[in-house]
N, C-alpha and C positions, 0 to 999 in steps of 0.2 A: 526508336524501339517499339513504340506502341503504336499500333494500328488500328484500323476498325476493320473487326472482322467478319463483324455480322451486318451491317450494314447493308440494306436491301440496294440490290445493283440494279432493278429497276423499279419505277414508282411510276405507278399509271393512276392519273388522275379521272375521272369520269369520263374512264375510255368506254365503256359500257353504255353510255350514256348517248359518246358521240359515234358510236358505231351506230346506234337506231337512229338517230336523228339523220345520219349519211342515207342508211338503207330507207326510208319514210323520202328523203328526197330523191334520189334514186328513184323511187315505185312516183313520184308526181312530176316525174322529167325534169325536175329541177336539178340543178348544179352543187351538190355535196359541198357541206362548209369547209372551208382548208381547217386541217387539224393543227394545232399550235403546239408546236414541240421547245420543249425546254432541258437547258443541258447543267446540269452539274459537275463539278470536279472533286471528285470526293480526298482523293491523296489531297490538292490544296485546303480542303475544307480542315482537316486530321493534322497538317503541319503548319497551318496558317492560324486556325482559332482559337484564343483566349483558352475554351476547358478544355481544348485536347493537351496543349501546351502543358496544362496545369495538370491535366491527367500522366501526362508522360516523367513528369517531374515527380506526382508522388507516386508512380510504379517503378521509378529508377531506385528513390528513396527507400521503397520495400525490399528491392531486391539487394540492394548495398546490405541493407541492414542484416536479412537472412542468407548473404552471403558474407558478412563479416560475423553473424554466431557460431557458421558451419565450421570456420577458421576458427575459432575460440576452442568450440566443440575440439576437435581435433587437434588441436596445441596442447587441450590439457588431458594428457594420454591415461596418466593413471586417477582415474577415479570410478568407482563402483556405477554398477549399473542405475541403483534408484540414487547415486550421487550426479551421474549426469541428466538423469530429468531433473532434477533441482536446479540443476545448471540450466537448461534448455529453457525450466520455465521462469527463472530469473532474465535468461537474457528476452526473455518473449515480453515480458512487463514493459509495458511502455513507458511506465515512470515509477523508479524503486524508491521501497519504505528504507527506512534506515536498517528495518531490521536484514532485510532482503541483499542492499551494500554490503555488511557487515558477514552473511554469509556467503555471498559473492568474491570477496576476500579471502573467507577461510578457504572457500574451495581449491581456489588459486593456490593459495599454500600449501594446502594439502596436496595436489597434486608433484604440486614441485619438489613439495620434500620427499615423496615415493619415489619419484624421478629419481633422483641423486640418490635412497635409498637402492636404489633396481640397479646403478650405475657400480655402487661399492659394492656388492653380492654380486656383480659380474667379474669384477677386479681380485674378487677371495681365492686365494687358491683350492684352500681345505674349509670347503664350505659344512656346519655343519647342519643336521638334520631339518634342525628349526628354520638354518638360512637358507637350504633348498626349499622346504613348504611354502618360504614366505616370498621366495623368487619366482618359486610355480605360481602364486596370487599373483603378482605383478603381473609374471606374462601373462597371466589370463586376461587382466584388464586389458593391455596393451592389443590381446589380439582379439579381443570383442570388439574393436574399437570401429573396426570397417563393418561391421554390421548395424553398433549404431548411426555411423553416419550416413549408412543408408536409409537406415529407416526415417532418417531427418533430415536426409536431403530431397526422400520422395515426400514429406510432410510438408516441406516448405514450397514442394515445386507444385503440391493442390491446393495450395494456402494462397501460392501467387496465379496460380488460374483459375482458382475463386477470385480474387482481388479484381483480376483483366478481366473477367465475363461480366460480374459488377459493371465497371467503368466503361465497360462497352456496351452492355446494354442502357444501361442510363445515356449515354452519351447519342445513342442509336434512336433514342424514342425523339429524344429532344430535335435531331437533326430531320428524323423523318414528320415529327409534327411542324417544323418550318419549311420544311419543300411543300408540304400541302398549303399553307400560308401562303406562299410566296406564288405557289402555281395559281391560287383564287384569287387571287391579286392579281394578277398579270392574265387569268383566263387563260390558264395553259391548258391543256388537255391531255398532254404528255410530259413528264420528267425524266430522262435517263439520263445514266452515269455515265460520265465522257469515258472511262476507261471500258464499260459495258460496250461503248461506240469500237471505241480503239482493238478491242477484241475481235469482236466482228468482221471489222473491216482487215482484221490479217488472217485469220482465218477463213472469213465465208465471203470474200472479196467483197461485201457490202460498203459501198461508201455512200457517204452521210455528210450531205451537206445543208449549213444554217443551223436554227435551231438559235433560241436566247439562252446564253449564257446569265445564270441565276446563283450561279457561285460566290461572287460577292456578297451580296443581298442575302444570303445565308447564313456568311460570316461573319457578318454584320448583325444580324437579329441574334446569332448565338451566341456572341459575345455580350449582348446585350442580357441574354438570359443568367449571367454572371451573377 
């Protein structure tokens, strides 16, 4: 489910650096140093390492959970409008006070017994004045009922792409401060993303051969960063 989305698809390491030092031997007839290219696999780095694993686990966890409120929400049809934010923000509490159980309970009741009230007021023959006003309340709830789930289905769905941008940029700084590690370390000059290769080369008929694979060694210092 979770990817990185922002993750830089290419990482030039003091390519600046080895371009003057090329053009300075270039102008003295001398022989340009070979540039050192290194290759990453970012899909392996995203389903192979420790915190993405652990990233994907607690975004699957988020979404279970404001996908099993949305179903709550919408189970309990009859309850008033500032009765279902009560509800909203009970099931949002990560850990209920007793008091918070206790009305999480009523509400439940309460809904259910309007239910079963809407149920007999529809079965009346000769309904009278009182049991039409109070049937017209029902419906109301019942049919406000898809505008609040919209409004808290789109609540939940900026709630969980705040969540992903979070965990993707934290997880983005991390990976790209270990390719620079890993490139000074080995005197890369160059890092690209194997799928930045893969692109290229079906599009712009570029092929691309060699290069150190640095993939490992990546998933390895990031799980270390645990």
């Amino acid at each position: 489910m979770f990817r990185r989305f922002c993750l830089l698809a290419l990482v030039a390491l003091f390519a600046g650096a080895g371009r003057t030092t090329a053009v300075a031997q270039a102008a003295a007839g001398e022989q340009p140093a070979a540039v050192s290219i290194g290759v990453v696999d970012m899909e392996r780095v995203s389903e192979d390492s420790l915190p993405y694993k652990e990233a994907n686990k607690e975004l699957q966890a988020l979404q279970q959970s404001l996908n099993q409120n949305i179903q709550e929400v919408a189970q309990l049809t009859y309850l008033t409008g500032p009765e279902t934010n009560e509800l909203v923000a009970i099931l949002d509490a990560k850990e209920l006070t007793a008091a918070q159980k206790a009305r999480h309970a009523e509400l439940k009741k309460t809904a259910d017994e309007r239910e079963k009230e809407f149920s007999t007021l529809m079965q009346t023959k000769n309904p009278t004045d009182q049991q039409k006003k109070r049937l017209q309340e029902l419906n109301a709830m019942r049919n406000g009922r898809e505008q609040i789930l919209a409004e808290l289905n789109q609540k939940y769905q900026q709630s969980f792409r705040q969540k992903l941008q979070e965990v993707d940029a934290q997880l983005g700084k991390s990976v790209s401060e270990i390719i620079n590690e890993v490139a000074k370390a080995r005197k890369l000059s160059i890092v690209l993303s194997k799928s930045v290769i893969i692109t290229l080369d079906r599009k712009q008929d570029v092929i691309f051969f060699g290069g150190t694979d640095i993939t490992d060694e990546v998933i390895k210092r990031l799980n270390q960063r645990k």
